[in-house]
C-alpha positions in Angstrom: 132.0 -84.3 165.4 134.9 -83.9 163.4 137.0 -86.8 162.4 140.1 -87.8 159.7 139.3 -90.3 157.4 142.2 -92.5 156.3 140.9 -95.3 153.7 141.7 -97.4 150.7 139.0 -98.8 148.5 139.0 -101.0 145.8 136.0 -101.8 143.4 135.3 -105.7 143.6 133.6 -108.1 141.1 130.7 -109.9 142.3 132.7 -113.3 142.2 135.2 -111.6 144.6 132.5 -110.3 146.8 131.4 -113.9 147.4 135.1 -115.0 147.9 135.3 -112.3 150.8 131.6 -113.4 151.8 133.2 -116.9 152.1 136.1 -116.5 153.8 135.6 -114.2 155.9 132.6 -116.0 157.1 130.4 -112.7 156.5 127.3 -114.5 157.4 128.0 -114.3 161.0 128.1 -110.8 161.2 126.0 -108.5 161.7 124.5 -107.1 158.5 124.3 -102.6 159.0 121.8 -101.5 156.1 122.9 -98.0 155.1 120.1 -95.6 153.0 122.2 -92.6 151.8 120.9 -89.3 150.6 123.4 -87.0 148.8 122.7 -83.7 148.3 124.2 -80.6 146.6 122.8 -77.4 144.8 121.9 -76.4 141.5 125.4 -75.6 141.1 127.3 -78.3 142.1 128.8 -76.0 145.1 130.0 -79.4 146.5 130.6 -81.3 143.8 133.2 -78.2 142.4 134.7 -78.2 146.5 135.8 -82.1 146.2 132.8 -82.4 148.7 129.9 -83.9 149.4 126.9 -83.9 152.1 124.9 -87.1 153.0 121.9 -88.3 155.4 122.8 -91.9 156.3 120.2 -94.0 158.3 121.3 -96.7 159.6 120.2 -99.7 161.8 121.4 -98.2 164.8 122.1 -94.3 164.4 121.1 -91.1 161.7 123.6 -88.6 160.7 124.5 -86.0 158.4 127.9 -85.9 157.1 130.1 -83.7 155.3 132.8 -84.4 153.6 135.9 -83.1 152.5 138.3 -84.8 150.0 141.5 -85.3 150.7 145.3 -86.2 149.0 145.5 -89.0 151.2 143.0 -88.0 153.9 139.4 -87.0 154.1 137.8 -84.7 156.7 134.3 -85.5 157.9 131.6 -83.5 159.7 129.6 -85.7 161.6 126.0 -84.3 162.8 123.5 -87.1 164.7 120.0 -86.4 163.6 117.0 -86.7 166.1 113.8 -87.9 165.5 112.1 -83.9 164.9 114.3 -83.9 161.8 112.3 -85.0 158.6 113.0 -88.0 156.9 114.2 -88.5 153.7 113.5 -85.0 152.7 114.2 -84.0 149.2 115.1 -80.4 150.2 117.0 -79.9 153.2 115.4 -77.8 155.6 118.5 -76.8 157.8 121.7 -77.6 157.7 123.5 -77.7 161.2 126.0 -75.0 161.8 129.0 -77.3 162.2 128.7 -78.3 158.4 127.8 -74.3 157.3 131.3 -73.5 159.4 133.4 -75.8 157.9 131.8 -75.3 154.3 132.7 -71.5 155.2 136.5 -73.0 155.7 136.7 -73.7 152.6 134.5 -71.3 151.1 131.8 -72.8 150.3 128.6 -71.3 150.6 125.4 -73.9 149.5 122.0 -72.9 148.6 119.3 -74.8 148.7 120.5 -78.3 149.2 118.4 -80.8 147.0 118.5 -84.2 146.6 120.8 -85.7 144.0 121.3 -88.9 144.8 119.8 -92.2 146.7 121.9 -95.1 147.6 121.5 -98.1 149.7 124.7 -100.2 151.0 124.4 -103.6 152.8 127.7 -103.3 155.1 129.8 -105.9 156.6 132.5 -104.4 158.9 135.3 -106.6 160.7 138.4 -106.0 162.3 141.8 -106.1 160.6 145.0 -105.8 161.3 145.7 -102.3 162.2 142.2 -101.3 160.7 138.4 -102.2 160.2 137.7 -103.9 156.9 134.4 -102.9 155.6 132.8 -104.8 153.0 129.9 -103.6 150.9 127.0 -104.2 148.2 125.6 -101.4 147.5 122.6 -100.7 144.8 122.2 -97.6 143.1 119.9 -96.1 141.4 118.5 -98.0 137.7 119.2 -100.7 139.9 123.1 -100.9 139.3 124.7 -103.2 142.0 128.9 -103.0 142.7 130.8 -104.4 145.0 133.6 -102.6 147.2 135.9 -103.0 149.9 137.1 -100.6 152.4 140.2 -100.4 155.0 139.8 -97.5 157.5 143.3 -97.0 159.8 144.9 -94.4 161.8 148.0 -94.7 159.7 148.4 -94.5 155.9 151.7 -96.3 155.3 150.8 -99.3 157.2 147.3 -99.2 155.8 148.3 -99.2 152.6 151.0 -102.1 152.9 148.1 -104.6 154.7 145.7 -103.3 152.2 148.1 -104.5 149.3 148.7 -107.6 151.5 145.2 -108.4 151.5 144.2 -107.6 148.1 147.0 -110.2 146.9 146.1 -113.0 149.7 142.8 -112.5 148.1 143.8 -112.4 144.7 141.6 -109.5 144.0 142.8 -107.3 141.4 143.9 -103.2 142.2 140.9 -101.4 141.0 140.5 -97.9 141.2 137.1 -96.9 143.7 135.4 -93.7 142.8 133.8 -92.4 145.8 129.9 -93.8 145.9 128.3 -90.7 144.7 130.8 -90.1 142.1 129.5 -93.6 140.8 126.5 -92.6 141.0 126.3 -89.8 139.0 127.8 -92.4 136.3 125.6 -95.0 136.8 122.7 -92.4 137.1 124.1 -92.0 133.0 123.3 -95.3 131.9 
């Protein structure tokens, strides 16, 4: 399924986490544990396209996801996996013809997708205003922890004027957010 993506993100310090935690009473909501498997190959096809392609397993679904950066929108490819797909594989066997067709869009053509990245999020998501806040701790690999928060909405000037709204009612400080694999390749650095 195809879908536009319209979000702001901002990199939180683990004492701000806590104050969201806090106040937004995190503890009552349900917790979505996300294991994310990034790949690319050997050439960094994706990387070079502003792109990336994930396996997320979740609590409740599996999907692979492409996705396709954006000025001030993001395009994602949306593919539910079934159980005959293998888990966690470390070279994709197949990749769905949705995500070869839009990769073709933007000419893209990926061999041999490998395994370049592992990540594991625990998510909190809550309504907000116009949008869903979505609240995360995710650990990367070397065991590097960051914090982030998310605001998905339908429409960028409003979701950028709550999203500044909230960030000051907060007093959280405007921090640039790198996508999570982006980071990851830092972290993966260190």
């Amino acid at each position: 399924m195809r879908e536009i993506e319209i979000e702001f993100k901002n990199l939180l310090t683990e004492d701000e986490y806590n104050n969201l935690y806090t106040s937004l009473k995190l503890e009552d909501k349900p917790q979505i544990i996300n294991k994310n498997f990034y790949y690319d190959d050997a050439n960094e096809s994706l990387k070079k396209a502003n792109s990336a392609l994930r396996i997320r397993y979740t609590n409740n679904k599996d999907e692979m996801t492409l996705k396709i950066k954006g000025s001030k929108q993001n395009v994602e490819i949306n593919i539910p996996l079934d159980e005959s797909f293998p888990k966690e594989p470390t070279v994709l066997p197949i990749v769905p013809n949705e995500i070869i067709a839009e990769l073709e869009n933007i000419d893209v053509q990926i061999k041999t997708p490998m395994l370049t990245q592992k990540i594991e999020t625990i998510r909190y998501e809550l309504p907000y205003k116009s949008g869903l806040l979505v609240v995360d701790k995710t650990t990367f690999l070397n065991d590097i922890v960051d914090y982030e928060l998310e605001f998905e909405v339908k429409d960028y000037n409003i979701g950028l004027e709550e999203f500044k709204t909230l960030l000051s009612e907060f007093n959280i400080e405007e921090r640039k957010a790198k996508p999570k694999i982006a980071r990851a390749m830092e972290y993966s650095k260190k």
